[in-house]
C-alpha positions in Angstrom: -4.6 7.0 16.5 -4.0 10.6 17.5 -6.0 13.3 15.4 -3.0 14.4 13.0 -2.9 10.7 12.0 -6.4 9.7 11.6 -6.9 13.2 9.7 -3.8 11.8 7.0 -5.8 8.3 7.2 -9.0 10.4 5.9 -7.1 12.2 2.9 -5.7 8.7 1.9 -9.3 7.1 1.8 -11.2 10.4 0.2 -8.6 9.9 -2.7 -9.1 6.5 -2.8 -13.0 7.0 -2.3 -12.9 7.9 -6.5 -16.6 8.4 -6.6 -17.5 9.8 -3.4 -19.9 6.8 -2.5 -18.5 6.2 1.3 -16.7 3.0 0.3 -13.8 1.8 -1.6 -14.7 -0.8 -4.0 -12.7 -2.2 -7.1 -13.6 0.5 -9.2 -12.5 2.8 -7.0 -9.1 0.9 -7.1 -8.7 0.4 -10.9 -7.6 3.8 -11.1 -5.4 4.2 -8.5 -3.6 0.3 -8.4 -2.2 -0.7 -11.4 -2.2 -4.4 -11.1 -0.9 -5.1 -14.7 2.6 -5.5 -13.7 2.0 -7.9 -11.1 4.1 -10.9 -11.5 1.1 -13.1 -11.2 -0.9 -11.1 -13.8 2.3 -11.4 -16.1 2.6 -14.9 -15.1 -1.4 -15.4 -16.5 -1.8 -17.1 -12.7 -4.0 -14.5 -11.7 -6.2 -11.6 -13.3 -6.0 -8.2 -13.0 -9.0 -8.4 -11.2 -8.5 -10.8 -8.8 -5.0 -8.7 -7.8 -7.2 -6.1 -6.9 -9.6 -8.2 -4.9 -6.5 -9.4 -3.0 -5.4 -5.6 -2.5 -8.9 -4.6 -1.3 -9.0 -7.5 0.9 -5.8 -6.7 2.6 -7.8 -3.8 4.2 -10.7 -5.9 5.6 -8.5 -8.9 7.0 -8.9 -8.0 10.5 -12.5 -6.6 10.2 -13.3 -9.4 8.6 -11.9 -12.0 11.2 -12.9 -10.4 14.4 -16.6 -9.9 12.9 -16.9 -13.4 11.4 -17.4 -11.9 8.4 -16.4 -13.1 4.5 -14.3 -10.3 3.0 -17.1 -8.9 0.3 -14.2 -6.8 -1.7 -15.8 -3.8 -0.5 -13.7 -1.8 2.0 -15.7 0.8 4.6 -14.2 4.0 6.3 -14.2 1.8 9.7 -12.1 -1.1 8.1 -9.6 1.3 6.1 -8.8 3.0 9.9 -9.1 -0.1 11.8 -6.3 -1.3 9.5 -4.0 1.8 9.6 -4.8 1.9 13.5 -2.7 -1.4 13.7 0.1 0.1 11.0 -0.1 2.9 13.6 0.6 0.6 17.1 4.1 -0.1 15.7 5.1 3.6 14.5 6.0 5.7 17.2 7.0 9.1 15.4 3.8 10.9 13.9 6.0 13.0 11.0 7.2 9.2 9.8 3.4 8.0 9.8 2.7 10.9 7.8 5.8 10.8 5.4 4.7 6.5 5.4 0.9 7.6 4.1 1.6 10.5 1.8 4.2 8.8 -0.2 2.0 5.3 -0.3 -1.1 7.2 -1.3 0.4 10.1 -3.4 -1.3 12.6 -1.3 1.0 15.5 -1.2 2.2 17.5 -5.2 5.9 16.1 -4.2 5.2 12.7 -4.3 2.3 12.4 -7.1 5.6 13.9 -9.0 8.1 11.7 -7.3 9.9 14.8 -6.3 9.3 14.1 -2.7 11.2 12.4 0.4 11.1 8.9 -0.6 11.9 7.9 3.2 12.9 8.7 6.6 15.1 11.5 7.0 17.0 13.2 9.4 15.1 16.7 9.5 11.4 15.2 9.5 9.3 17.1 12.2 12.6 19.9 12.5 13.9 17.5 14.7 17.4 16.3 14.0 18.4 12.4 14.4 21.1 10.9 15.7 23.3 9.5 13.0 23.4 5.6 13.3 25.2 2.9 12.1 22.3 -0.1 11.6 22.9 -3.4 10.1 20.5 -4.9 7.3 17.5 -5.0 9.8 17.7 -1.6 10.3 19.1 -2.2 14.5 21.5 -0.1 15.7 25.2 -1.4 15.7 27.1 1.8 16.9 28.1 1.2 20.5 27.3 4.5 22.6 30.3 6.6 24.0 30.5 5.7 28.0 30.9 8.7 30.1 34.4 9.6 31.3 35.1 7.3 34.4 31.9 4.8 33.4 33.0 1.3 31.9 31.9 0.8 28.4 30.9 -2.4 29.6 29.2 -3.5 33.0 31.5 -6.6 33.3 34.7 -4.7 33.0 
């Protein structure tokens, strides 16, 4: 990850880091997950609890498999990056990464209110996009315009 995005990586953990101890553990979590709403907590499948062991552990997956390690429901500085490095690998634009981890982790005043961009938009970065017609999966369906005296197609 380039520095702006590990530096946005570091604001999500400090917040998430409740009592400043260097790790994120469940109590850490309590306040900032709200698991009672989970359809397996409302189901009475799982506990609160154990939600927020599953959330934690989410973060120390690939640690965890790499290292041989058990998952111990406590999530270091080094696993928390390790795991937003691999979010990273498959988001090319830096402004969405940071629009991504601000509204996820309520780290800017605009989205702890909800006033904030809730997703990509066309001005992020002062850069406009193109306008684009996608399909469900988000893929581009609008053809481009050939230039005058290229065929649309290569066959034609």
């Amino acid at each position: 990850m380039n520095p702006a995005r590990k530096k946005v990586v570091a604001q999500a953990y400090k917040k998430l880091d409740k009592d400043g101890n260097g790790w994120i553990d469940i109590n850490d979590v309590r306040g900032v997950y709200d698991s009672s709403r989970h359809p397996d907590v409302l189901a009475g499948k799982k506990t609160q609890d154990q939600i927020l062991q599953e959330f934690l552990e989410t973060f120390e997956t690939a640690h965890a498999m790499r290292n041989n390690d058990a998952p111990n429901y406590v999530v270091t500085k080094e696993e928390f990056e390790e795991y937003y490095n691999n979010i990273s690998a498959s988001i090319d634009d830096d402004a969405y990464f940071q629009l991504m981890m601000e509204n996820a982790w309520k780290l800017t005043e605009e989205s702890r209110k909800g006033t904030g961009t809730k997703g990509w938009r066309e001005d992020v970065g002062g850069a406009k996009a193109k306008a684009q017609k996608t399909d469900n999966f988000g893929r581009n369906t609008q053809v481009p315009k050939a230039e005058p005296g290229v065929p649309q197609n290569a066959s034609e």
